[in-house]
C-alpha positions as CSV (number, residue, x, y, z in Angstrom):
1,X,-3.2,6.6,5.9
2,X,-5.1,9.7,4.6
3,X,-7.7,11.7,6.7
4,X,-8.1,14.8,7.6
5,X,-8.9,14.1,11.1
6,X,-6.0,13.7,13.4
7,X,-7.5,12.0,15.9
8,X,-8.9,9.1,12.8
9,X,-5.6,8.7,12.0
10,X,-4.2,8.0,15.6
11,X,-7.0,5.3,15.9
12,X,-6.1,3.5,12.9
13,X,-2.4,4.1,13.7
14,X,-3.1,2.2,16.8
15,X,-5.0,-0.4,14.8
16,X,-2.1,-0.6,12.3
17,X,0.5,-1.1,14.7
18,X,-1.2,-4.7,16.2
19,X,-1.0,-6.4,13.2
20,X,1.9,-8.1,11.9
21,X,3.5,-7.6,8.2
22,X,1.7,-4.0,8.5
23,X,3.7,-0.5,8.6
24,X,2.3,3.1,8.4
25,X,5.1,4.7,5.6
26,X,3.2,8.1,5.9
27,X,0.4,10.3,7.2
28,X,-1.6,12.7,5.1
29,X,-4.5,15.0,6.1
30,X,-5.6,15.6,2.7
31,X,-5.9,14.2,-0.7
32,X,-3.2,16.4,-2.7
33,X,-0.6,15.2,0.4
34,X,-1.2,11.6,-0.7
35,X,-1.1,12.3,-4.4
36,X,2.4,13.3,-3.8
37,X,3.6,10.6,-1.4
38,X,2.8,8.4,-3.5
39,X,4.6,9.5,-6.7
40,X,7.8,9.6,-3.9
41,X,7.1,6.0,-2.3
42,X,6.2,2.6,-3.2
43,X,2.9,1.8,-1.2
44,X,0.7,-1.1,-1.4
45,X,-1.7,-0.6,0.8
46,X,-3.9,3.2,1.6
47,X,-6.2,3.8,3.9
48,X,-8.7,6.5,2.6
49,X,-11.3,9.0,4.1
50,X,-13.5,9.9,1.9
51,X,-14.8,13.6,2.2
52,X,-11.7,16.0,3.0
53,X,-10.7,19.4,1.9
54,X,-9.4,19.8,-1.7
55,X,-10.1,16.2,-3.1
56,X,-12.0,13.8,-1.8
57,X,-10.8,9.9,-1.8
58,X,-12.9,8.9,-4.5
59,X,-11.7,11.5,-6.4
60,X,-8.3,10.9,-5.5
61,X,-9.0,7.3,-6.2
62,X,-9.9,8.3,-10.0
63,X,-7.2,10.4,-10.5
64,X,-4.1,7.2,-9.7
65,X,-5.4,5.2,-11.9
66,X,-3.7,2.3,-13.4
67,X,-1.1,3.5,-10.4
68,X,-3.7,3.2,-7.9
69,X,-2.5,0.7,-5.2
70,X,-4.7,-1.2,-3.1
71,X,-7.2,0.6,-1.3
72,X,-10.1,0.4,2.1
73,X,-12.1,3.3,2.4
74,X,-12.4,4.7,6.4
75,X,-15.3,7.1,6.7
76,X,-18.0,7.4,8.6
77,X,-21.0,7.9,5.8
78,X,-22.5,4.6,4.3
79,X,-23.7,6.3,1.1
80,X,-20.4,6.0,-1.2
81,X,-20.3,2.8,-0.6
82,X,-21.6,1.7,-4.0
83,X,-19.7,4.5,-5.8
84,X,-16.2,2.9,-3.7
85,X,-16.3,-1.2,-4.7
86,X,-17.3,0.4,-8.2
87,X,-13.7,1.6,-8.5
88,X,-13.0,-1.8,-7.3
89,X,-11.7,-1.1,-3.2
90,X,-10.6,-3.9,-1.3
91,X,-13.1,-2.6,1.6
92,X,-15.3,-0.1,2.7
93,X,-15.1,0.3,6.7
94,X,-17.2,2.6,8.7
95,X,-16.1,4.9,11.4
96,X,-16.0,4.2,14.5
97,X,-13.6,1.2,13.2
98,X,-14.0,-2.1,15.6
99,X,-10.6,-3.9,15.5
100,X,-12.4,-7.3,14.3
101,X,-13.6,-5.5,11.4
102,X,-10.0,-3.6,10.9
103,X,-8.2,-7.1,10.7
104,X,-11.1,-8.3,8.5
105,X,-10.0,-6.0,5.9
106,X,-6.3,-6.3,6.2
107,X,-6.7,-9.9,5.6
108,X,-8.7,-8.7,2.2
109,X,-6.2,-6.6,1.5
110,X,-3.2,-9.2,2.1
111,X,-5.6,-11.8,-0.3
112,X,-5.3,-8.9,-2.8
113,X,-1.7,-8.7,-2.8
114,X,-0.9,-12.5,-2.9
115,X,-3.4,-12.7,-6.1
116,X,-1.4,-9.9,-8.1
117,X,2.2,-11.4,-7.1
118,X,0.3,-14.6,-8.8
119,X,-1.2,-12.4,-11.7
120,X,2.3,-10.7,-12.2
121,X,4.4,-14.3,-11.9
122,X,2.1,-15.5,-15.1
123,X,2.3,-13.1,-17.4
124,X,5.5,-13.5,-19.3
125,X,4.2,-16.8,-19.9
126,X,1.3,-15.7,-22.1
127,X,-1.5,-14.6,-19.1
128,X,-2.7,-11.8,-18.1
129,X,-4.9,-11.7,-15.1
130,X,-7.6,-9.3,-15.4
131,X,-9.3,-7.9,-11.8
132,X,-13.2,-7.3,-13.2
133,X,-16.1,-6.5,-11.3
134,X,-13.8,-7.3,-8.0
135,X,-12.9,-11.1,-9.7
136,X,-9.6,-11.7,-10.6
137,X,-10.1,-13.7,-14.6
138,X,-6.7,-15.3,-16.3
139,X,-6.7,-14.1,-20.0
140,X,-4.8,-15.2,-23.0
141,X,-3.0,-12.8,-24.4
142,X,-3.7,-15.0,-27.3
143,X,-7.3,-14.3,-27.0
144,X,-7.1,-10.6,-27.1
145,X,-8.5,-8.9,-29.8
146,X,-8.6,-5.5,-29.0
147,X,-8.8,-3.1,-25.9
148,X,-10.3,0.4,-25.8
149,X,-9.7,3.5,-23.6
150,X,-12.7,4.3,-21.7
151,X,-11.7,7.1,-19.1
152,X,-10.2,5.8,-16.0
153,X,-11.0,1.9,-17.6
154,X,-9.9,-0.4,-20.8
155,X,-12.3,-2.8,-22.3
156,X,-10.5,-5.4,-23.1
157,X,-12.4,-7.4,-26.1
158,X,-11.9,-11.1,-26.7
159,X,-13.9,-13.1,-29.0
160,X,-16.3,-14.7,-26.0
161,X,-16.6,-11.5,-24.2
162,X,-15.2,-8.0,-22.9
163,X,-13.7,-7.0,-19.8
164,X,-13.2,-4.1,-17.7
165,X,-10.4,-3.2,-16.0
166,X,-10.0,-0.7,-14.1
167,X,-6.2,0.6,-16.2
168,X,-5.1,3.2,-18.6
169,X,-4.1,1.7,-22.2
170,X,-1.0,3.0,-21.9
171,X,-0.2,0.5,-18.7
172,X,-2.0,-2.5,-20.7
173,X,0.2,-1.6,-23.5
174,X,3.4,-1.8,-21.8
175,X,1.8,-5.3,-20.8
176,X,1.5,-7.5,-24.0
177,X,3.9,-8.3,-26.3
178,X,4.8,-5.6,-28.8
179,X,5.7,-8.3,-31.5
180,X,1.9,-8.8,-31.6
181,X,-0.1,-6.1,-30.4
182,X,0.1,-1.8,-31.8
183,X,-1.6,1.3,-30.7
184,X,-3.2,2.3,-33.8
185,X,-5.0,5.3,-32.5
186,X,-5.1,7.2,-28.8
187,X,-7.9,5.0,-27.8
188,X,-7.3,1.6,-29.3
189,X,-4.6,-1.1,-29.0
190,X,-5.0,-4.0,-31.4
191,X,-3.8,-7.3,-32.0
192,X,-1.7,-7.4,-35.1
193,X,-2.4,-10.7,-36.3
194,X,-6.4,-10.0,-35.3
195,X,-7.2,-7.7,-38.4
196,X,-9.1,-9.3,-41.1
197,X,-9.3,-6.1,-42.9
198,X,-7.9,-2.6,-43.4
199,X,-10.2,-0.4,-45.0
200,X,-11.1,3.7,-45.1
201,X,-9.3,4.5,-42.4
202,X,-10.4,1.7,-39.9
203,X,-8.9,-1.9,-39.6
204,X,-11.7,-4.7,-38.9
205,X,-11.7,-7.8,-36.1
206,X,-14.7,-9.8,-36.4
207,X,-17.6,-7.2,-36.3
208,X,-15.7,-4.3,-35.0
209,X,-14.7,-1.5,-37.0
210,X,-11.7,0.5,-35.4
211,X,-10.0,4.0,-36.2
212,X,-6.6,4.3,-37.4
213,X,-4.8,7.6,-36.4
214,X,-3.2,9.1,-39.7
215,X,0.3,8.9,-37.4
216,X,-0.7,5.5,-36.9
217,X,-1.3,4.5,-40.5
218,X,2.3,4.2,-42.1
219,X,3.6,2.5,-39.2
220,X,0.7,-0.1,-39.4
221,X,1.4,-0.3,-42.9
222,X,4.8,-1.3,-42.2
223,X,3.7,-3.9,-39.9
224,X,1.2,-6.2,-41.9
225,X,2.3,-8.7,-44.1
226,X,1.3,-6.5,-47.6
227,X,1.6,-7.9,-51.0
């Protein structure tokens, strides 16, 4: 639990101690505290003031990324509220906590943890579960065209639609199979057997017309099928 309110975090110590399954590994009064805890300790679970000195939670929340693990905001202003969900937060609870509406979002949060153990059984079986727009979509990797960096997000493209996770490439990367999919530049991962064309400096899927890195371009090279 982060805040930088003792007394918040005594009241949701008590709250975390009632329910079962639920332990408090550490305490943090500020964001840079948590930022280091958790590169020290596996945690699934944060719960998150928002304004505090130094960095706030959303900001703190940005700055995990694909690391991030599951998160309810406790604050007591209603106004980041749409800012928090849009970085995909199990829940948003506002201060004073009621212990109905504390269990309410532990339960969320449990829900959230059962659907990535799912998510992570299925993926060395040719699925990737994406979490979009707080829904939880199964993916061919099959399907997967391309994905793109976009800040603290990858778009994911597919030939129906995109989606938008919020990941760094780098973690998606490490995800799918490398026999099939290459980075070809810092912002772009491809599927190899996607390309319908390599051309000026750009390789094409479909309608899209994607750099290629000149560190990227011999090793691509060596990877298609050339006569």
């Amino acid at each position: 639990m982060i805040d930088d309110n003792i007394i918040a975090r005594t009241t949701l110590r008590h709250l975390a101690g009632q329910v079962s399954g639920l332990s408090v590994v550490g305490e943090c009064s500020n964001g840079i505290e948590a930022f280091n805890l958790l590169r020290r300790e596996k945690i699934d679970l944060l719960l998150l003031d928002i304004e505090m000195p130094g960095m706030s939670g959303l900001e703190l929340t940005k700055n995990l990324g694909a690391q991030c693990p599951a998160i309810i905001f406790t604050t007591s202003k209603k106004e980041y509220a749409v800012e928090a969900f849009e970085l995909n937060v199990v829940d948003y609870l506002v201060k004073p906590i009621t212990p109905a509406r504390f269990i309410q979002a532990i339960s969320r949060a449990f829900e959230w943890k059962n659907e990535w153990a799912f998510s992570e059984a299925y993926q060395d079986k040719g699925t990737l579960f994406i979490r979009d727009a707080g829904v939880i979509i199964r993916v061919n990797i099959r399907d997967i065209l391309f994905a793109e960096a976009m800040g603290d997000y990858v778009k994911i493209h597919t030939a129906e639609r995109f989606y938008l996770a919020h990941s760094t490439l780098k973690s998606l990367e490490e995800r799918l199979p490398a026999a099939d999919f290459m980075r070809i530049h810092r912002s772009y991962v491809v599927a190899l057997h996607r390309i319908d064309m390599v051309r000026e400096g750009t390789v094409v899927i479909r309608e899209h017309q994607i750099p290629v890195s000149d560190s990227f371009r011999s090793i691509l090279a060596g990877r298609l099928n050339i006569l």
